[in-house]
N, C-alpha and C positions, 0 to 999 in steps of 0.2 A: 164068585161063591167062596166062602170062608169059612174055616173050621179050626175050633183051637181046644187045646189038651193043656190043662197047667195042673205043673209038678210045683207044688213047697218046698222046699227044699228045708314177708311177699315183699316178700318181695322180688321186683322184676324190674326188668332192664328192657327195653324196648326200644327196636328201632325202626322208627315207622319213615315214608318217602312221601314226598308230592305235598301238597300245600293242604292242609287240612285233611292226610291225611292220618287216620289213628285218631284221631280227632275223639274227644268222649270218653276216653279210656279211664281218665281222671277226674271225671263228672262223680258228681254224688250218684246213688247204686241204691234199688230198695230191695233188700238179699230176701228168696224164696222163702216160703212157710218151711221151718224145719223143726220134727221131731227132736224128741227130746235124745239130751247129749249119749244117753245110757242103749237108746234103741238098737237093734244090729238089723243088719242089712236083710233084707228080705229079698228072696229072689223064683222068679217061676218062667216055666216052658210054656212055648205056644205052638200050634200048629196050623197053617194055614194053608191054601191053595191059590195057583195061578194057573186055572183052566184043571188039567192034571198034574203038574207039578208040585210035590209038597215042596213047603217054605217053611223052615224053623226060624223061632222068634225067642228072644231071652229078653229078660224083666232084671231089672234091681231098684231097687229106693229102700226107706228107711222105716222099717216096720210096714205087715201086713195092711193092706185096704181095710177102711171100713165103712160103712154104711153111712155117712152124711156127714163125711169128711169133710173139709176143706179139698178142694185140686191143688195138684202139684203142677208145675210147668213142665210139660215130657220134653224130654231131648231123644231123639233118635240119630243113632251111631252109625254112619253107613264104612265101611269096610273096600280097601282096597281089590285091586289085581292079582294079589301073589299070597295072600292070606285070609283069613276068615274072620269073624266077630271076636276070636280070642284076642287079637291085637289088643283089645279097646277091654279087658280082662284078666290080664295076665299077674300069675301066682307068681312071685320071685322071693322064696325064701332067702333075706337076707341083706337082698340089695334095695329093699326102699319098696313102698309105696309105689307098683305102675297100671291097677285098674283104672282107667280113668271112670267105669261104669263106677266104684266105690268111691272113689275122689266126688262126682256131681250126684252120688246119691247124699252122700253125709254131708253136701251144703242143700237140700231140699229138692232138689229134683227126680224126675219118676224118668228113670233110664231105661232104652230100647233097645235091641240094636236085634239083627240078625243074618244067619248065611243065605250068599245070593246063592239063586239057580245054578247048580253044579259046585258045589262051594261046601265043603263040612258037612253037616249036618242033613241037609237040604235034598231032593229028587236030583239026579242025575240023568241028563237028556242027552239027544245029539246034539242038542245046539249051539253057539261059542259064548253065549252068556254075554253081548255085547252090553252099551252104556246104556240103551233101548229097553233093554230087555230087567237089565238091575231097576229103571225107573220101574216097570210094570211091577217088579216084586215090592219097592217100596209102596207101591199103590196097595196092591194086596196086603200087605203087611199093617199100611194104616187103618183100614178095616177091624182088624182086630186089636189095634190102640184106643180107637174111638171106642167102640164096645166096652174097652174094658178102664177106660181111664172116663168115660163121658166127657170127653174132650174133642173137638173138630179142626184142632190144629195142634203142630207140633214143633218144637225147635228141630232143626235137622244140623248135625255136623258130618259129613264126607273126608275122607280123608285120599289124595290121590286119586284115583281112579272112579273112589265111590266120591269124592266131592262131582266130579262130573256125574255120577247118577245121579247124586242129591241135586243139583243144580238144575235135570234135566226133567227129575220131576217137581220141582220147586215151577221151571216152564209151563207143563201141562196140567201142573194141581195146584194152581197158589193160592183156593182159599184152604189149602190144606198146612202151608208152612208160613209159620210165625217169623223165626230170626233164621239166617242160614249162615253158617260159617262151612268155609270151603279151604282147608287144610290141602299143603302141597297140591295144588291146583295147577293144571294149564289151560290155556284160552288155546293160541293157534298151535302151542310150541315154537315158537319163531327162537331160534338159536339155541335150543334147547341140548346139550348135549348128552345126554342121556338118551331121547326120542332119535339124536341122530344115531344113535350106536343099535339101538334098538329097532329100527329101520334098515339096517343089511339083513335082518331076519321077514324081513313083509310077506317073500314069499310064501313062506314057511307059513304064516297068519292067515292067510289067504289057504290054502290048503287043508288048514290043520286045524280041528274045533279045541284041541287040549294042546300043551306044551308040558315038559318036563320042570320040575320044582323041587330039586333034590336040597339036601339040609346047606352046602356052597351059597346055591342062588337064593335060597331064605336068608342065610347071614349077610350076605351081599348086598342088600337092601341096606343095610347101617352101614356099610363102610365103603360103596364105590364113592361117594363126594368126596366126603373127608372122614377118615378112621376117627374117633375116638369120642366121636360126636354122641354117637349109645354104647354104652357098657359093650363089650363084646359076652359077657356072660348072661348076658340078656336078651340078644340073637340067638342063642343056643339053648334059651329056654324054649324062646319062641319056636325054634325050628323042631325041637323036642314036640311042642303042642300041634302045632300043623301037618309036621309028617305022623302021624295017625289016622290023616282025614285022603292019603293020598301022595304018591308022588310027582301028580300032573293038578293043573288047574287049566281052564278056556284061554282061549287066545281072543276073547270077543274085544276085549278091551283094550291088550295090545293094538290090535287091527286098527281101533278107533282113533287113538292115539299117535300112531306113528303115518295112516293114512288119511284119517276122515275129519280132523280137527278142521276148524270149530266144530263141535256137535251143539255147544250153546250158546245162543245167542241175548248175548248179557242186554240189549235192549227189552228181554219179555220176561225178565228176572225183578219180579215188582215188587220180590220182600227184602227187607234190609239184608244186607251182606256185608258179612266180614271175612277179607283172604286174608291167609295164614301163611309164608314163605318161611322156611327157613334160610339161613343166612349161605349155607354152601348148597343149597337145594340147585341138582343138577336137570331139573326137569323143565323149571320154568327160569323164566329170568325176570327178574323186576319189571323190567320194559313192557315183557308178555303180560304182565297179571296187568299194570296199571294202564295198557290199553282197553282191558276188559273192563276194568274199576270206573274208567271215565267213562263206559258207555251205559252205563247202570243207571237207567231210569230217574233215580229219587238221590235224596240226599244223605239219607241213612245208610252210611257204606263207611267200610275202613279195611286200611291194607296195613296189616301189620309186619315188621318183618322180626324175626327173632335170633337173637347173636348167637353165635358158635350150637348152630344147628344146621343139619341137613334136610335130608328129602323127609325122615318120617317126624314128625314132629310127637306123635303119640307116646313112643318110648324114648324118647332121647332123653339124654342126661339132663336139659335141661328143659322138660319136658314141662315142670311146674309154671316157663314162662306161658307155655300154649294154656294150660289151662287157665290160668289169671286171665291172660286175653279175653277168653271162650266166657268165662263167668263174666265179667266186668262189660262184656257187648250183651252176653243173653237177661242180664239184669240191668240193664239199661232200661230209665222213665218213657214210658212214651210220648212225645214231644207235644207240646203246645200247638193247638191249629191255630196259624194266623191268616 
């Protein structure tokens, strides 16, 4: 059951691994319906439900809907572990350009995103808000996409933690997801060193449905790989926006992560995939994702890796590679049946 409230309010260097793969990235590209240069971004709230839990939902694209439009292609933003949908929105007076919700609204797409179960915005439960539990909220959440875009599928991008939601209900919904891209992703964690550090805390997962997320372990997200990879002025915007919402978030997705990997099983992944590594990303390792890559059903997949980047790809410095990426696979032709 669903219920919603809306408020009004290249260049790139890529380095991709394995024999075809990236493959497409430099194909010709037929770029989405896009409003005229002069339009401003339009953006509105939603509200929804999972059982009893509310679920907030945010909107951006490029000028209000209107009545026998053309569709726009939606992307839905899904949001890590340690943060909420601001990531994929953030205000930085001064230092650049890093919504990426205004980045893929002003090339033509109708942007989504929202906070999971216990997350920002969102119902507060007992629960630890596992990678299970993020797929049911993208399930409910797409309900009120469809409704409101007359669309019955969606691009989905995940970032971390939520690439594992996104993937997992990309598993249990796939005639709901069109193209998927899976940002700092892991498959099993196989020599992960980040999941191993992250792993003398299990017990702690295992007991405990919240953890502690003071403004340290917010900016710590940009600099345990490699310092310099994201502005440090820009973790501390970050940490500024999320400690508002709280100084704990669930442990459902640690838990997942450091004990329960695989959660997905990349043979029932039947929409094209595109993974996202950064180049010091200490989460997964090359080896780990292009184990997943080769078990991908179809032939539409690519693993891209991107230079002098770490774990979050979203805000880094060099953040304009991920988004090239992200456009150039989500406006990909769709192929010839032979």
């Amino acid at each position: 059951m669903t219920e919603s409230k809306r408020v009004l309010p290249r260049r790139a260097v890529l380095k991709t691994a394995g024999l075809g793969v990236g493959a497409g990235l430099l194909a010709g590209v037929s770029a989405p319906a896009q409003a005229a240069p002069d339009t401003e971004i339009w953006s509105a709230e939603y509200w929804t439900k999972k059982g009893d839990v509310p679920l907030y939902i945010f909107r951006k694209r490029l000028g209000a809907p209107k009545p026998g439009e053309s569709s726009r292609p939606v992307l839905f933003l899904v949001h890590g572990s340690s943060v909420t949908w601001r990531i994929f929105d953030l205000d930085t007076p001064g230092h650049g350009e890093y919504s990426m919700m205004n980045v893929f609204a002003r090339w033509g797409f109708d942007v989504w995103t929202m906070d999971h179960e216990n997350y920002g915005k969102s119902g507060r439960t007992g629960g630890n808000s596992d990678i299970a539990s993020g797929a049911q909220d993208l399930k409910a959440a797409m309900q009120v996409v469809m409704r409101e875009t007359g669309q019955s599928r969606a691009h989905f991008m995940g970032e971390s933690s939520g690439a594992l939601r996104a993937a997992v209900y990309a598993m249990t919904e796939p005639d709901r997801v069109d193209r998927l891209v899976l940002a700092a992703f892991t498959y099993k964690g196989t020599e992960s060193p980040t999941l191993k550090k992250r792993a003398e805390q299990l017990e702690y997962f295992r007991t405990h449905n919240m953890r502690p997320r003071d403004r340290a372990m917010i900016e710590s997200i940009f600099t345990r790989d490699k310092a310099g990879t994201t502005n440090p002025a820009v973790g501390k915007i970050l940490a500024d926006v999320e400690l508002q919402f709280g100084d704990q978030v669930p442990t459902g997705t640690y838990l997942d992560m450091t004990a329960n990997l695989p959660v997905v099983d990349a043979k029932k992944v039947s929409a094209p995939v595109l993974l996202v590594r950064g180049e010091y990303d200490g989460i997964a390792t090359v080896e780990d994702l292009f184990d997943f890559y080769r078990q991908l059903p179809h032939g539409d997949k690519q693993l891209v890796i991107l230079p002098n980047t770490a774990h979050s790809v979203a805000v880094a410095i060099n953040r304009h590679l991920f988004w090239h990426a992200v456009r150039h696979f989500l406006d990909m032709p769709s192929p010839t049946a032979i």
